[in-house]
Gaussian input, Z-matrix of N, CA and C with variables (Angstrom, degrees):
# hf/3-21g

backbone

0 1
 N
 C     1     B1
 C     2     B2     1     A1
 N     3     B3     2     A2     1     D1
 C     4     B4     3     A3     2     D2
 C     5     B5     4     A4     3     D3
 N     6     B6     5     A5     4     D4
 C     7     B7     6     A6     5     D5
 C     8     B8     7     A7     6     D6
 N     9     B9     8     A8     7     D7
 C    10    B10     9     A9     8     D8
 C    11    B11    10    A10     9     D9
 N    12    B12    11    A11    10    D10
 C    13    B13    12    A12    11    D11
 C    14    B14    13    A13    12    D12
 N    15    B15    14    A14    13    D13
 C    16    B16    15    A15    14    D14
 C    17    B17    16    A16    15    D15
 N    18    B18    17    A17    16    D16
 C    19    B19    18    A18    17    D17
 C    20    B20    19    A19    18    D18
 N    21    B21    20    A20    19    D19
 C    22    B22    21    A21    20    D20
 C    23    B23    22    A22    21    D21
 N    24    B24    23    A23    22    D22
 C    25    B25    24    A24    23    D23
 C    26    B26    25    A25    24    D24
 N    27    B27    26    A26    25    D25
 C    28    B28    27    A27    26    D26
 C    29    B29    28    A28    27    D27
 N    30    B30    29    A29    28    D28
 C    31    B31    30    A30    29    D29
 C    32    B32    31    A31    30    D30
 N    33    B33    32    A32    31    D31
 C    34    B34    33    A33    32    D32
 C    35    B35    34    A34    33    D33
 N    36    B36    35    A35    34    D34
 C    37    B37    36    A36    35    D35
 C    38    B38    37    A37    36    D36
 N    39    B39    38    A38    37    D37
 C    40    B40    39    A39    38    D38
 C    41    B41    40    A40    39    D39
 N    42    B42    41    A41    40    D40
 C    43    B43    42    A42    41    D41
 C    44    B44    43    A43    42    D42
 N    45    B45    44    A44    43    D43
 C    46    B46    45    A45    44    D44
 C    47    B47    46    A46    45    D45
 N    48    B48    47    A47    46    D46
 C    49    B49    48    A48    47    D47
 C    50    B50    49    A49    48    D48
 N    51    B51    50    A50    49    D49
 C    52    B52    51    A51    50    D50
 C    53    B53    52    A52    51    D51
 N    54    B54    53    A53    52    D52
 C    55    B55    54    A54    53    D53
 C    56    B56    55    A55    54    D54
 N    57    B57    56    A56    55    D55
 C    58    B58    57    A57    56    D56
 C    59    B59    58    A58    57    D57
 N    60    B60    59    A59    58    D58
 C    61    B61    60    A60    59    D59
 C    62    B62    61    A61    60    D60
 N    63    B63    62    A62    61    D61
 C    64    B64    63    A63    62    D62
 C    65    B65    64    A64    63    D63
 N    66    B66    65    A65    64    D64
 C    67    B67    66    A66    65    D65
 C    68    B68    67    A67    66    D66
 N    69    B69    68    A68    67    D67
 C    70    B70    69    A69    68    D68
 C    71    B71    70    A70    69    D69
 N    72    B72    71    A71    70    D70
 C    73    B73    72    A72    71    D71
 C    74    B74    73    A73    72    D72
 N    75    B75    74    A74    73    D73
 C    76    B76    75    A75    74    D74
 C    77    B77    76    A76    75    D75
 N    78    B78    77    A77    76    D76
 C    79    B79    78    A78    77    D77
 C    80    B80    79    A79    78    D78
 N    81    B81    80    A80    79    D79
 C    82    B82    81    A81    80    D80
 C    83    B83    82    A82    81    D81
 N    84    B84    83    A83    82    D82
 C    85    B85    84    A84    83    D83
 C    86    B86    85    A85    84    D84
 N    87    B87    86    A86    85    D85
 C    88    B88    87    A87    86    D86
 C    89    B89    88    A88    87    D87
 N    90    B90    89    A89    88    D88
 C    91    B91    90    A90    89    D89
 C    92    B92    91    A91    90    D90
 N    93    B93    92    A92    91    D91
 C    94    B94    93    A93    92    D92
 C    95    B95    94    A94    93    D93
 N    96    B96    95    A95    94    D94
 C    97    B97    96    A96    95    D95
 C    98    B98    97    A97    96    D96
 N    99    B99    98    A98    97    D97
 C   100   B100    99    A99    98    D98
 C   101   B101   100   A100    99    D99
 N   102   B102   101   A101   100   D100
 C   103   B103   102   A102   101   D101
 C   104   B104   103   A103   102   D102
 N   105   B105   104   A104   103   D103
 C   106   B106   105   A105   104   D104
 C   107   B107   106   A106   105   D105
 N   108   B108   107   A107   106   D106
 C   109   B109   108   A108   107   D107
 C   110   B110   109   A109   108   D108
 N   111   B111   110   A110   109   D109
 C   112   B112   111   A111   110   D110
 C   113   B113   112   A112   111   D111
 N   114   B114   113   A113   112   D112
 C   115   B115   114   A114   113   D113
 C   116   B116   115   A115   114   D114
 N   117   B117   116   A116   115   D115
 C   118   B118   117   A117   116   D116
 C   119   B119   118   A118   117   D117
 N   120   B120   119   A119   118   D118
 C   121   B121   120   A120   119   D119
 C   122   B122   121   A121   120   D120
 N   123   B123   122   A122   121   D121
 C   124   B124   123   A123   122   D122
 C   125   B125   124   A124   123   D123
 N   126   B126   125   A125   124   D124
 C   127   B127   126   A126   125   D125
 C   128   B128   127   A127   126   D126
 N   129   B129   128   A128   127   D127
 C   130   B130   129   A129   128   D128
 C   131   B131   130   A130   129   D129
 N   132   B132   131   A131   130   D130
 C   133   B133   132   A132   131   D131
 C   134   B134   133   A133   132   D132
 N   135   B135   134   A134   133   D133
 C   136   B136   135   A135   134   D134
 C   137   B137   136   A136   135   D135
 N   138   B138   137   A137   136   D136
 C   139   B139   138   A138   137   D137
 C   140   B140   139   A139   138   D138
 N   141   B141   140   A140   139   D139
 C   142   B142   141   A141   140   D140
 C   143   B143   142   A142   141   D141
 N   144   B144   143   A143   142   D142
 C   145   B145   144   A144   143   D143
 C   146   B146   145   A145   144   D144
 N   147   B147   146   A146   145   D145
 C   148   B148   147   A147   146   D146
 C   149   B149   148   A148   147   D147
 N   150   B150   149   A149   148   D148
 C   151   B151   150   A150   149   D149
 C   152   B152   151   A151   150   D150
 N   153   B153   152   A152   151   D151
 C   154   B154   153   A153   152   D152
 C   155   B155   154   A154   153   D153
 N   156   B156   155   A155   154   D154
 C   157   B157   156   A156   155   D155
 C   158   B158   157   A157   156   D156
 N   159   B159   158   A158   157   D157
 C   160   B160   159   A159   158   D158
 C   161   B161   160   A160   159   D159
 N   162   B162   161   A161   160   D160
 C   163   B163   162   A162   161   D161
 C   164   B164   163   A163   162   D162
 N   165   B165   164   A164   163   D163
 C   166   B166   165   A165   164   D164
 C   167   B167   166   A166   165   D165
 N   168   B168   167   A167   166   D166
 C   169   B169   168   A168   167   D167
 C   170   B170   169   A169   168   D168
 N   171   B171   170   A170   169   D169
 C   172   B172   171   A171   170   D170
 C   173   B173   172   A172   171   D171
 N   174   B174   173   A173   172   D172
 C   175   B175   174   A174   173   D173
 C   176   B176   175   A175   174   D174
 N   177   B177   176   A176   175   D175
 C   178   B178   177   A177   176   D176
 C   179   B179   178   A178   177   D177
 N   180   B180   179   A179   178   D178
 C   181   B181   180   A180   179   D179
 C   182   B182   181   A181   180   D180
 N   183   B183   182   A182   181   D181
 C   184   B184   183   A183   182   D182
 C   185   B185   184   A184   183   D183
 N   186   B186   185   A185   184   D184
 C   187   B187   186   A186   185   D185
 C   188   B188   187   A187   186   D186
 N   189   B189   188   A188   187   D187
 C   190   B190   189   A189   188   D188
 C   191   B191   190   A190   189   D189
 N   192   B192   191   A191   190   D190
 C   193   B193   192   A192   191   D191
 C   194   B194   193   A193   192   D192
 N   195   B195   194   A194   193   D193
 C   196   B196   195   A195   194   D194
 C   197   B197   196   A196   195   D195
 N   198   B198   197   A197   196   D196
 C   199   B199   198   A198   197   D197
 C   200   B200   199   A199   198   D198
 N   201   B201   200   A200   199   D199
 C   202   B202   201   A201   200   D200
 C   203   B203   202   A202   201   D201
 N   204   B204   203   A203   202   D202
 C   205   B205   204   A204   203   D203
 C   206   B206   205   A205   204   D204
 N   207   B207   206   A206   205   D205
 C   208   B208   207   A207   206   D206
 C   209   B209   208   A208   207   D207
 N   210   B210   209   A209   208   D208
 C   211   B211   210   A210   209   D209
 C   212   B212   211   A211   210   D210
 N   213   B213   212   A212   211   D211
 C   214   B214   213   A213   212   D212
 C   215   B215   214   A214   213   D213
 N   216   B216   215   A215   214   D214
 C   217   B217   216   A216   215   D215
 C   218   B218   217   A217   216   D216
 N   219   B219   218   A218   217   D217
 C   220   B220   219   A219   218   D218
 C   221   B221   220   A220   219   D219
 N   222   B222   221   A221   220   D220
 C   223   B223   222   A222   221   D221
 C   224   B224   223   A223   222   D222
 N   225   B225   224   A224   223   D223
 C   226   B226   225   A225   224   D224
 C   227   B227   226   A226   225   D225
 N   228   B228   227   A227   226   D226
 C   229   B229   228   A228   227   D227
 C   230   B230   229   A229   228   D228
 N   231   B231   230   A230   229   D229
 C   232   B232   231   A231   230   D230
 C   233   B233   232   A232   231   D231
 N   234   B234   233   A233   232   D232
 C   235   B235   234   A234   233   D233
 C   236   B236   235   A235   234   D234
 N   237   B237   236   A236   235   D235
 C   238   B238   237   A237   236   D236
 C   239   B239   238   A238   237   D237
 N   240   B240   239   A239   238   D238
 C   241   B241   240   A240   239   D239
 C   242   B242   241   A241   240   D240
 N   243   B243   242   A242   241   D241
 C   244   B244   243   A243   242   D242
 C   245   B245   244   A244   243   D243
 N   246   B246   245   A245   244   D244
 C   247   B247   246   A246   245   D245
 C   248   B248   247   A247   246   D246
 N   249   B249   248   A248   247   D247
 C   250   B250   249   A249   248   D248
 C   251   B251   250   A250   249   D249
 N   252   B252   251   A251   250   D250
 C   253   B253   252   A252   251   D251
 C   254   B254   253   A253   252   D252
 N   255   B255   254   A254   253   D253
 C   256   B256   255   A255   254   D254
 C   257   B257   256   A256   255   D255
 N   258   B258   257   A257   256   D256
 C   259   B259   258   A258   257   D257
 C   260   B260   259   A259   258   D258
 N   261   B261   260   A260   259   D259
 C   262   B262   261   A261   260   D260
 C   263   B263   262   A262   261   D261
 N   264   B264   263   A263   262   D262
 C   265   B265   264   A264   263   D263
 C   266   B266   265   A265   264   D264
 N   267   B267   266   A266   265   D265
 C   268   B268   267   A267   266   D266
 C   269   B269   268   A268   267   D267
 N   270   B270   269   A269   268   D268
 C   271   B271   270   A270   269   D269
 C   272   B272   271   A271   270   D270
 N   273   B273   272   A272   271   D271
 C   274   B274   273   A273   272   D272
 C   275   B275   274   A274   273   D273
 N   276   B276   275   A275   274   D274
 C   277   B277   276   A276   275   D275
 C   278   B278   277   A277   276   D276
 N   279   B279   278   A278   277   D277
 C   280   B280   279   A279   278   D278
 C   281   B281   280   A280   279   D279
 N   282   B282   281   A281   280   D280
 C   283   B283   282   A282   281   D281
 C   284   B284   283   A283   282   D282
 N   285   B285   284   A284   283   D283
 C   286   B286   285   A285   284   D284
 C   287   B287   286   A286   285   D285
 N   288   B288   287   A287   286   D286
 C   289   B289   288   A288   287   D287
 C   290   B290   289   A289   288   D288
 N   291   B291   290   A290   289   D289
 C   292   B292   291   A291   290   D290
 C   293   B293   292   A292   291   D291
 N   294   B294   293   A293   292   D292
 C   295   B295   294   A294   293   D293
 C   296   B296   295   A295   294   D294
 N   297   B297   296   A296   295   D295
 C   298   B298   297   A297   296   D296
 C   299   B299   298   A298   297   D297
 N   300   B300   299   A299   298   D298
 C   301   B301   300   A300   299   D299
 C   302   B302   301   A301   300   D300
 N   303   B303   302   A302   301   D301
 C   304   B304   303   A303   302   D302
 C   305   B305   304   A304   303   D303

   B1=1.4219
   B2=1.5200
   B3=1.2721
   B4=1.4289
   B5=1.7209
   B6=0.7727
   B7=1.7561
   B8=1.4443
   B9=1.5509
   B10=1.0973
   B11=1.9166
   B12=1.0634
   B13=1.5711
   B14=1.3848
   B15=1.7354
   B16=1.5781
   B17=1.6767
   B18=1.6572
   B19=1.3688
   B20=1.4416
   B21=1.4718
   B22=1.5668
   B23=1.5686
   B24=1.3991
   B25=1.9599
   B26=1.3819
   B27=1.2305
   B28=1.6934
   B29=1.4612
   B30=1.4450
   B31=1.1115
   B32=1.6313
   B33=1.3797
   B34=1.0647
   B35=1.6040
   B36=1.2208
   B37=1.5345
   B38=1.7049
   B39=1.4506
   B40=1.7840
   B41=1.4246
   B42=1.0626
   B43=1.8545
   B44=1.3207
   B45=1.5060
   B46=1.4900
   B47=1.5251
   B48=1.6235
   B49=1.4168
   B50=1.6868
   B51=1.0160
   B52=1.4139
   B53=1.5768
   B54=1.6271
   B55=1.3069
   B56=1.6251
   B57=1.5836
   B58=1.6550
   B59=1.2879
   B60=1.3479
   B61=1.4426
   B62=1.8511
   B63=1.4225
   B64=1.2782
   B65=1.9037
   B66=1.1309
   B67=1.7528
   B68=1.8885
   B69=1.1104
   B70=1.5846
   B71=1.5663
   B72=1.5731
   B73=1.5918
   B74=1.6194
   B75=1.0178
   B76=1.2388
   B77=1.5259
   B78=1.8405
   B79=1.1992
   B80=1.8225
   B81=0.6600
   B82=1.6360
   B83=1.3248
   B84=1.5357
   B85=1.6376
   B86=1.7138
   B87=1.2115
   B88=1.8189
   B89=1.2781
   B90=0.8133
   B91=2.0309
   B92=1.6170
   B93=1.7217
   B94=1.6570
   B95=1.6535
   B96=1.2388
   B97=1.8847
   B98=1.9877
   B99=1.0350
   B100=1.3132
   B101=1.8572
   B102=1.3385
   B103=1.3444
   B104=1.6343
   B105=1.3201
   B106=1.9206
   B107=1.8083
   B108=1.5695
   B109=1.1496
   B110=1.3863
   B111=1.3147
   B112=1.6348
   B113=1.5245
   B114=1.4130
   B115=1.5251
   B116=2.3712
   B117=1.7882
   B118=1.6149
   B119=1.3736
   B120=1.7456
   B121=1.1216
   B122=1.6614
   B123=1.3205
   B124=1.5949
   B125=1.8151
   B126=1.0938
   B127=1.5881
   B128=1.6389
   B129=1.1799
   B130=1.3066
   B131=1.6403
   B132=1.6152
   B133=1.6965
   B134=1.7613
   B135=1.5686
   B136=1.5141
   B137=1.6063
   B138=0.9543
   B139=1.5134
   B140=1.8033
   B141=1.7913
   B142=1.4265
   B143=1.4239
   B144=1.6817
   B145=0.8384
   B146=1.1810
   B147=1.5963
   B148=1.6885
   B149=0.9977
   B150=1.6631
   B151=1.4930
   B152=1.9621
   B153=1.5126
   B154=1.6561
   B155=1.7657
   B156=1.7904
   B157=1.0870
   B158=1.8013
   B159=1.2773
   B160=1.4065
   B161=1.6720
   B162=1.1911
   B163=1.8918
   B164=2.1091
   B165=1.4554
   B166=2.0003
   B167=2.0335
   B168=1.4610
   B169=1.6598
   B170=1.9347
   B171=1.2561
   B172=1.7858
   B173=1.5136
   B174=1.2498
   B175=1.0516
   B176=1.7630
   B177=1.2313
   B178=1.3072
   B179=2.3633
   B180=1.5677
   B181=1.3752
   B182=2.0078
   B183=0.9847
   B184=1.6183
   B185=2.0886
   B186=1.3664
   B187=1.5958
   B188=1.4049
   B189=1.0792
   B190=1.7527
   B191=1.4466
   B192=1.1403
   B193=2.1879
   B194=1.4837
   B195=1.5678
   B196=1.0515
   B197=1.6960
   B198=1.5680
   B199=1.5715
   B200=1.4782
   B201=1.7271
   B202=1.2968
   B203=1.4562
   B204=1.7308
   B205=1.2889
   B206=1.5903
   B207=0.9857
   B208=1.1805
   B209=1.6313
   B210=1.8315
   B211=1.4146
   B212=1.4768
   B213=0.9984
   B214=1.6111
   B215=1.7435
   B216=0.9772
   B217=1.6561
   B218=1.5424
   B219=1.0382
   B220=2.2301
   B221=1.3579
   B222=1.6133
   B223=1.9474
   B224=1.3990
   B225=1.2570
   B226=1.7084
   B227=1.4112
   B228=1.3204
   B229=1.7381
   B230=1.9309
   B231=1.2847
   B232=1.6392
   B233=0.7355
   B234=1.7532
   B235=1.3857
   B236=1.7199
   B237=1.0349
   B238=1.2518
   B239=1.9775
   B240=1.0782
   B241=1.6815
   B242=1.2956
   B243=1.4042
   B244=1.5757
   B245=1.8485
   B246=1.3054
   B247=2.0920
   B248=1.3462
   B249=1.3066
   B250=1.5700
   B251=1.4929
   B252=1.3411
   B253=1.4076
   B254=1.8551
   B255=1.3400
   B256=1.5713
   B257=1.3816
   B258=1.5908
   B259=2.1768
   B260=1.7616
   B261=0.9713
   B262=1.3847
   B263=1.7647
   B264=1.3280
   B265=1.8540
   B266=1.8976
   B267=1.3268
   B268=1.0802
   B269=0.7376
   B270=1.5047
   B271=1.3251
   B272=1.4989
   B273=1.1358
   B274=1.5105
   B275=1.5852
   B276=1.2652
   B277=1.4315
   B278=1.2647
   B279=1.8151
   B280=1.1437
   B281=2.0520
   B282=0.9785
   B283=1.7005
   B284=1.4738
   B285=2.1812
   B286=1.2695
   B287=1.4241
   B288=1.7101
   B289=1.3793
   B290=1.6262
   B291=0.8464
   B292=1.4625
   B293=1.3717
   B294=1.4756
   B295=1.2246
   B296=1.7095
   B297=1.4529
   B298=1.2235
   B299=1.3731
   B300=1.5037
   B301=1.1847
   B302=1.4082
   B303=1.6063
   B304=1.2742
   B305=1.6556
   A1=108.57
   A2=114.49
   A3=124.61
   A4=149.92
   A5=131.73
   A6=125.34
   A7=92.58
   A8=130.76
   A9=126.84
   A10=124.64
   A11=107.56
   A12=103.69
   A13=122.60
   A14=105.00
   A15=120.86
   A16=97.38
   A17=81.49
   A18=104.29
   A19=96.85
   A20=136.05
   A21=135.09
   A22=112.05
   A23=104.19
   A24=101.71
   A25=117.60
   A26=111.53
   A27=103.63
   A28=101.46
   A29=120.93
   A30=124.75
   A31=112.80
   A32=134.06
   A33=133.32
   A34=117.63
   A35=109.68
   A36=126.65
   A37=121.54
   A38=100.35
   A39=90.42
   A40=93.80
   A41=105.27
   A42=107.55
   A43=109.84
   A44=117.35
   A45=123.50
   A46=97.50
   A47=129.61
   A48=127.21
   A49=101.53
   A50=131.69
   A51=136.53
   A52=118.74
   A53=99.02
   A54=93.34
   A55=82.86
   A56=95.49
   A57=124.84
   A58=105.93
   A59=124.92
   A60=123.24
   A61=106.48
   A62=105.58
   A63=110.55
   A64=103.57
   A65=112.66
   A66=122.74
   A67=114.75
   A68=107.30
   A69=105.46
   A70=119.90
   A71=106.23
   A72=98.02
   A73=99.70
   A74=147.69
   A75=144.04
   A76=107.69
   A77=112.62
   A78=120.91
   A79=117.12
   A80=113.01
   A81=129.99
   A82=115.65
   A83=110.48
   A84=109.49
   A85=98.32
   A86=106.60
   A87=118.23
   A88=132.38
   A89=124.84
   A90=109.14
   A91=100.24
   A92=93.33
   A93=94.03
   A94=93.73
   A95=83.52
   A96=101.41
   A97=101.91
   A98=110.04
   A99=100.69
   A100=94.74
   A101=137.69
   A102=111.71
   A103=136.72
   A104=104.33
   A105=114.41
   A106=111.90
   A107=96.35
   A108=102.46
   A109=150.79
   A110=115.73
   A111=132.19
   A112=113.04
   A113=102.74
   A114=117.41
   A115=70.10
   A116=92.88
   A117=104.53
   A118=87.66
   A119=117.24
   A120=125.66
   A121=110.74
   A122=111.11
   A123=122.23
   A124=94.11
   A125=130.81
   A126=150.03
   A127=93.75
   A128=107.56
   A129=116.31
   A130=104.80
   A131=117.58
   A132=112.35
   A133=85.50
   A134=104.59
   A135=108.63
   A136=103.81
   A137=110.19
   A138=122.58
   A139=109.32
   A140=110.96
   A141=110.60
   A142=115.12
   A143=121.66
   A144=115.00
   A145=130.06
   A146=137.03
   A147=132.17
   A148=111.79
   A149=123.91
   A150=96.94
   A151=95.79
   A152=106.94
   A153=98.43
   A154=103.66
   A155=124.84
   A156=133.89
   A157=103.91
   A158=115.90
   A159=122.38
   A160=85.03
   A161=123.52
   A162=105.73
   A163=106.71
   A164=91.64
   A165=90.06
   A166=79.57
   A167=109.12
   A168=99.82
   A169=111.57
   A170=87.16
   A171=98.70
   A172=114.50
   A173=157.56
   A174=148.80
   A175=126.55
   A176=105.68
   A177=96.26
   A178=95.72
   A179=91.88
   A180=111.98
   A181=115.29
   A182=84.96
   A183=86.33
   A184=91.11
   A185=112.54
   A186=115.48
   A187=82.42
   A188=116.32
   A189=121.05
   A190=109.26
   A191=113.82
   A192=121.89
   A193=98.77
   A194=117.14
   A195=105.00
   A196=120.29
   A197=98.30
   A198=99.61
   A199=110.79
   A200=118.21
   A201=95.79
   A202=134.77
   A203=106.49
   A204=124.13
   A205=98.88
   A206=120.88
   A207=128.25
   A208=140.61
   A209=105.25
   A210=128.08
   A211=117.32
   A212=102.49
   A213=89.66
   A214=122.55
   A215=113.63
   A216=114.41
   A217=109.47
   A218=88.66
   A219=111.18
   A220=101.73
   A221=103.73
   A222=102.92
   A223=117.30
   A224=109.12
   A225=125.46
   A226=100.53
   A227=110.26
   A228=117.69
   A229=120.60
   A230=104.83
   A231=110.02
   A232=134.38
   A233=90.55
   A234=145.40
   A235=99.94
   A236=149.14
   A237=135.44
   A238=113.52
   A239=93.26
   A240=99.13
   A241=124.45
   A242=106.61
   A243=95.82
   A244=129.27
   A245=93.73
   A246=98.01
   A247=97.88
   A248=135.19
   A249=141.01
   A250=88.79
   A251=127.13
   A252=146.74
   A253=96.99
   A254=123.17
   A255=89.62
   A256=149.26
   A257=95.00
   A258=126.44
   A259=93.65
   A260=117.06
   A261=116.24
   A262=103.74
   A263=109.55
   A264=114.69
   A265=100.21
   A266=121.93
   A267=108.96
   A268=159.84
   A269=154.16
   A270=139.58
   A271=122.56
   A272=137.87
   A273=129.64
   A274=98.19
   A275=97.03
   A276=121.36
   A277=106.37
   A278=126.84
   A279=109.36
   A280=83.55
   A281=108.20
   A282=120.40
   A283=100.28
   A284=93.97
   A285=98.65
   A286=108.45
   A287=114.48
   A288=113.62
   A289=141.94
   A290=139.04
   A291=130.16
   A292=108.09
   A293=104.08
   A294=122.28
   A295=108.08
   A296=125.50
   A297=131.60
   A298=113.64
   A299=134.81
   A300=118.58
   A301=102.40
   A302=107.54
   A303=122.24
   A304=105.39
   D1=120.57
   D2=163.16
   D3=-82.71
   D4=102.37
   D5=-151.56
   D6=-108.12
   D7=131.17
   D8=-166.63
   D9=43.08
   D10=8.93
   D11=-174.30
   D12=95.80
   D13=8.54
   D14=173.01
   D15=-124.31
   D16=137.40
   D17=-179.15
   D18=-52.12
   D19=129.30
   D20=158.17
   D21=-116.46
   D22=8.95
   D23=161.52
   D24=136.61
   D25=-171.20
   D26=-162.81
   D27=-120.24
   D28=130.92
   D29=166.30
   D30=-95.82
   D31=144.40
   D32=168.46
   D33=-157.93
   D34=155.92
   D35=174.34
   D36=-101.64
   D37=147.71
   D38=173.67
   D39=-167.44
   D40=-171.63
   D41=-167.56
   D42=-90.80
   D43=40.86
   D44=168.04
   D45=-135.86
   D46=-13.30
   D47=161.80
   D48=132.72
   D49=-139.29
   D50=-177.62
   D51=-116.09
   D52=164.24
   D53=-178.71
   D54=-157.67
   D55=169.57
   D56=-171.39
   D57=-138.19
   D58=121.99
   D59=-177.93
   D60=-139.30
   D61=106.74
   D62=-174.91
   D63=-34.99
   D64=169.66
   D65=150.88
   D66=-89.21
   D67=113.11
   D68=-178.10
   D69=-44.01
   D70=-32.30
   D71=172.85
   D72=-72.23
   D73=-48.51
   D74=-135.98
   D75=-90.13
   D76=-21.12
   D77=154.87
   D78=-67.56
   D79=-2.36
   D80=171.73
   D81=-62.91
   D82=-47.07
   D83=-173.77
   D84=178.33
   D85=27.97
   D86=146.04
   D87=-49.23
   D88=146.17
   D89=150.86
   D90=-116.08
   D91=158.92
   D92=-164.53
   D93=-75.05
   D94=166.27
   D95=-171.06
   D96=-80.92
   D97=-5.85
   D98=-149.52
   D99=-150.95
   D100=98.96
   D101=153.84
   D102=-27.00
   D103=-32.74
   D104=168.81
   D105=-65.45
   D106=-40.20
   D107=169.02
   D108=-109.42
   D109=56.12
   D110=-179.33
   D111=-29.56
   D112=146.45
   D113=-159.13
   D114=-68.62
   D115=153.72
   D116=159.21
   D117=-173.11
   D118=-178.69
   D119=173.10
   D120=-94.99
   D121=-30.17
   D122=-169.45
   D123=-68.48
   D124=171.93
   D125=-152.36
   D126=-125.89
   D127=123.02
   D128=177.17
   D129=-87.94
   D130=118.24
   D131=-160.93
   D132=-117.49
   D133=144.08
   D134=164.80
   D135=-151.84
   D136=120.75
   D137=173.92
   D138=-28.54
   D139=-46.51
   D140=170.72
   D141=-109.27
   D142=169.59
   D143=174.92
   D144=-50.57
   D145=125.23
   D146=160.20
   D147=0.90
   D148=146.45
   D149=175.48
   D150=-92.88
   D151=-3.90
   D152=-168.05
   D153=-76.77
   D154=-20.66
   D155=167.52
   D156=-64.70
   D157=-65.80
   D158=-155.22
   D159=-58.76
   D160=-43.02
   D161=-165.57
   D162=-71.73
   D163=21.11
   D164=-163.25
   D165=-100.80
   D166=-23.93
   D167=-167.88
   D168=-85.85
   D169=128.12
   D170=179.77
   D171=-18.58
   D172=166.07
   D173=114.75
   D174=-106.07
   D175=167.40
   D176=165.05
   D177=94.72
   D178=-160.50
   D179=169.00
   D180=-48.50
   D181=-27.69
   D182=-161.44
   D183=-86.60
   D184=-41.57
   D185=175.69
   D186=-50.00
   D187=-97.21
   D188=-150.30
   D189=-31.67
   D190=-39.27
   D191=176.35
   D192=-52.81
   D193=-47.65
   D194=-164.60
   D195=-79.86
   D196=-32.68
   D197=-176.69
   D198=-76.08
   D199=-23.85
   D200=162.96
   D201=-60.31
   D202=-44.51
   D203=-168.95
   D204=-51.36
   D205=-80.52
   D206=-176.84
   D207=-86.07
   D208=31.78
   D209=178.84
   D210=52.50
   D211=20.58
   D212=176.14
   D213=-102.44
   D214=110.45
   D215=-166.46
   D216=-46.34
   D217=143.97
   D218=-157.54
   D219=-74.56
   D220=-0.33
   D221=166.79
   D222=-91.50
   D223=-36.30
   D224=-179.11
   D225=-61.94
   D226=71.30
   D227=154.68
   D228=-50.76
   D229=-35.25
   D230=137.49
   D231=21.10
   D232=-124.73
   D233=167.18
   D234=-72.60
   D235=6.44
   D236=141.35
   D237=-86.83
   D238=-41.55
   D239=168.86
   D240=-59.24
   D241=-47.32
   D242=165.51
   D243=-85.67
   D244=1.96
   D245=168.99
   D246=-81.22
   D247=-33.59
   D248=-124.43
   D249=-121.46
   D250=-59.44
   D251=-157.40
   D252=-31.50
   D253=-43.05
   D254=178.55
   D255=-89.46
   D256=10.80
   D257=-179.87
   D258=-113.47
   D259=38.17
   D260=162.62
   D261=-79.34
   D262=132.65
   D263=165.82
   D264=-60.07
   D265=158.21
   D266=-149.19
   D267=-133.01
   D268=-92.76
   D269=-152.60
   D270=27.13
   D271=-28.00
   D272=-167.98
   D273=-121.97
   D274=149.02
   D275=-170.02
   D276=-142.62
   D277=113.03
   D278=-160.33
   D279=-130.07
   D280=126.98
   D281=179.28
   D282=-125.26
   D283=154.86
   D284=175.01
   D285=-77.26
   D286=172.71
   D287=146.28
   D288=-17.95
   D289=146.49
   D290=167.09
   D291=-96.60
   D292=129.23
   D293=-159.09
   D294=-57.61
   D295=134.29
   D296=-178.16
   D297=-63.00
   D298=115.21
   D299=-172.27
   D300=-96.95
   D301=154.22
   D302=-168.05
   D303=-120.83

C-alpha cells in the first residue's frame, strides 16, 4: 500500500482475516494513513476488512462493472481492492504483490 507514492505498509489476508503492518522506514517520518490507523510497529489484525480499506472499494454500478469485467465476485472487497487499488481518488495506492519469480 502506497500513501503519496511511498510504500506505507502491507496489507494482507489469510484464514484468520486481515492485517495492516506499517513499513518501518515509513514509520520514521510518515503520517498515519488513516485516523483509525495510527502510525505503530505492532499490525493492526481484524477478522474483516478495515473499514478505512473497505470504504477505498467501488460501490454501487461501477462494483458490479468491475466484478463482472474481471471475475471477481462482487463480495471479495479484497480481491476487488487489489485489481482496482491503483485508480483509487487519492492519496492511497493500494497494489498487489509482485509476482514471485520462479
Amino acid at each position: 500500500m502506497l500513501y503519496q507514492g511511498r510504500l506505507a505498509g502491507i496489507l494482507e489476508e489469510d484464514e484468520e482475516g486481515f492485517s495492516f503492518t506499517y513499513d518501518s522506514e515509513y514509520l520514521a517520518g510518515g503520517v498515519p494513513i488513516s485516523y483509525q490507523l495510527k502510525l505503530r510497529e505492532a499490525a493492526y489484525e481484524s477478522k474483516d476488512l478495515m473499514p478505512f480499506f473497505e470504504n477505498l472499494v467501488s460501490e454501487g454500478w461501477l462494483r458490479k462493472l468491475q466484478s463482472r469485467q474481471q471475475k471477481i465476485d462482487e463480495n471479495d472487497r479484497f480481491g476487488l481492492l487489489l485489481a482496482n487499488g491503483r485508480d483509487l481518488v487519492g492519496a492511497v495506492t493500494v497494489e498487489p504483490p509482485p509476482e514471485s519469480e520462479v
